[in-house]
Each structure stands twice: as C-alpha cells, then as structure tokens.
N, C-alpha and C positions, 0 to 999 in steps of 0.2 A: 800718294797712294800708300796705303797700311797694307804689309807684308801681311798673309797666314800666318793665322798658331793652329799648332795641331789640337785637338777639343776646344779648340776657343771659336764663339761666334758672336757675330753683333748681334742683337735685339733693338729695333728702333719701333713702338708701337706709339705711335702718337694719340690713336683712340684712348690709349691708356694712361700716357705723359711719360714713357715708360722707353728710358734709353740707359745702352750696357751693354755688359761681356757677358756670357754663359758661358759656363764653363761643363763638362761633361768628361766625368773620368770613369772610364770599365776597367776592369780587371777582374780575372776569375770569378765572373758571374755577377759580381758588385759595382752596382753604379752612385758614383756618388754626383752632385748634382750643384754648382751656387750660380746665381747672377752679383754681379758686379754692376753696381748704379752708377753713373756717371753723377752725379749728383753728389753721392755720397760720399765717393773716392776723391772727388777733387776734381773731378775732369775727366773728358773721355780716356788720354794717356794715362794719366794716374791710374784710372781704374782698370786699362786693360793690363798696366803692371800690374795692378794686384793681383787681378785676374793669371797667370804666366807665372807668379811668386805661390800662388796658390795650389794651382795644377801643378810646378813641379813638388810640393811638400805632399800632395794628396798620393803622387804616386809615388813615392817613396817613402811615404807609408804605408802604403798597399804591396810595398815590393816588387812595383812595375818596376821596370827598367826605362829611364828618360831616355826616350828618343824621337825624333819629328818621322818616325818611316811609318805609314801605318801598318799595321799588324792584324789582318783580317782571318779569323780562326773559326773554322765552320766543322765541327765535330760530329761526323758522322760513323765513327770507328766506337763499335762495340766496350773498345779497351777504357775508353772514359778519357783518355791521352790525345789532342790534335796531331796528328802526325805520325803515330804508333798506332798500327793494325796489324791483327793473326790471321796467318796465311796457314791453312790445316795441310792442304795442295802440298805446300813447301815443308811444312813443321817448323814455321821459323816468326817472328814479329820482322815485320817492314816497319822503316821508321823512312820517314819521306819529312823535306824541310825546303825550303828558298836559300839559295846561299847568296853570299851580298851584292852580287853583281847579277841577280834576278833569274838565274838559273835554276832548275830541281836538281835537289840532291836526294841519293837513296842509297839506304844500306840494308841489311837484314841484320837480326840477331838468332840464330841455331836454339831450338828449344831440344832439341835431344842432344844436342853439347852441353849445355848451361842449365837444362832444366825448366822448368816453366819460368817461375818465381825470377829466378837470377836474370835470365833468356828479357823478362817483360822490364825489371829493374835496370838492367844493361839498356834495352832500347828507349824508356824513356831518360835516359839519362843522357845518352846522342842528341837525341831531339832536343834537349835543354840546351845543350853544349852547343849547337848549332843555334840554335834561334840565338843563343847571348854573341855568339858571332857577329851573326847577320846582324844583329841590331846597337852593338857595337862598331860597326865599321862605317 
C-alpha cells in the first residue's frame, strides 16, 4: 500500500495508456499544475519521487510553507485577508485562526487605539504568525 502525498494523485487512464502522479500546487490564487509519467520517470516509484521533489520546489518557490496539514481558506471578509475582518459594532479588526491542536483562536486589534492603517497591519500580521504556527507544528 502507497502512503498519501498532499497534492499528489494517481492518474491511471488505460483508454488513454496513460499512468502517473499529478501533482497540483495552489497558493495565493495560483495553480500550478505537472503529471509525472511512469513511463518516463522510470517507474511508477521513480516517478512519484519526482513528482514529491517537484511539489516540494514548486512551493518553495511560490513561498508556501511545506507542510502535509491541509489548509483550507475560504475568504469571505471584505478586508481581502482569510481570517481578518471589521467589526464597526466593536471599532476593532477580529483576526480568527486554527491553533495546532485544531482549536479557534481569536483576538481583536482597537482601531481607535492604533488607527485604521496600523489596527489592519497589526491584525494581519497575527493571523500570519498563527497560521506559520499552526503549520509549523
């Protein structure tokens, strides 16, 4: 039995003759996209190494951060930030995260202490510090 890779999948299309690794890498908007041929690579192993030596270069040039945890980011905050939204109610940015043991975490940043500007810069800058946590640990 073959372990999980995170974006890695088989492809086995035999209408096509067509076996491999896919590989699928996102980041801030950006997908980038290769298969890996068994064929081509030398083998199904060979190829799904390539495939694994691939995706982790892909994302470390895109500046992901390598980690097997998925990271599912569904942006429905005004701010343009996953987990950074204004609260007018409060006068404040909520910044909201997953801490590594699968918990919410939540904090506010004061827009009439810090100012807008400062107030939005501060809270997305938690929410970076947290997620590199989480995905670090």
């Amino acid at each position: 039995m073959i372990k999980k890779h995170k974006d890695i999948s088989r492809m086995d299309q035999e209408s096509k003759r067509s076996h491999g690794w896919y590989v699928r890498v996102r980041f801030n908007g950006n997908m980038q996209t290769k298969l890996f041929s068994d064929k081509k690579s030398g083998g199904r192993h060979a190829a799904l190494d390539a495939a694994i030596s691939w995706r982790n270069d892909t994302e470390k040039n895109l500046g992901k951060v390598r980690s097997d945890k998925n990271v599912v980011t569904v942006n429905r905050s005004k701010t343009g930030v996953p987990g950074v939204h204004i609260s007018k109610k409060m006068n404040c940015y909520i910044v909201s995260w997953v801490t590594p043991d699968g918990r919410q975490g939540k904090t506010s940043v004061s827009i009439g202490k810090y100012g807008k500007e400062t107030a939005f810069t501060r809270a997305c800058s938690i929410r970076h510090q947290k997620e590199q946590e989480r995905l670090e640990s």
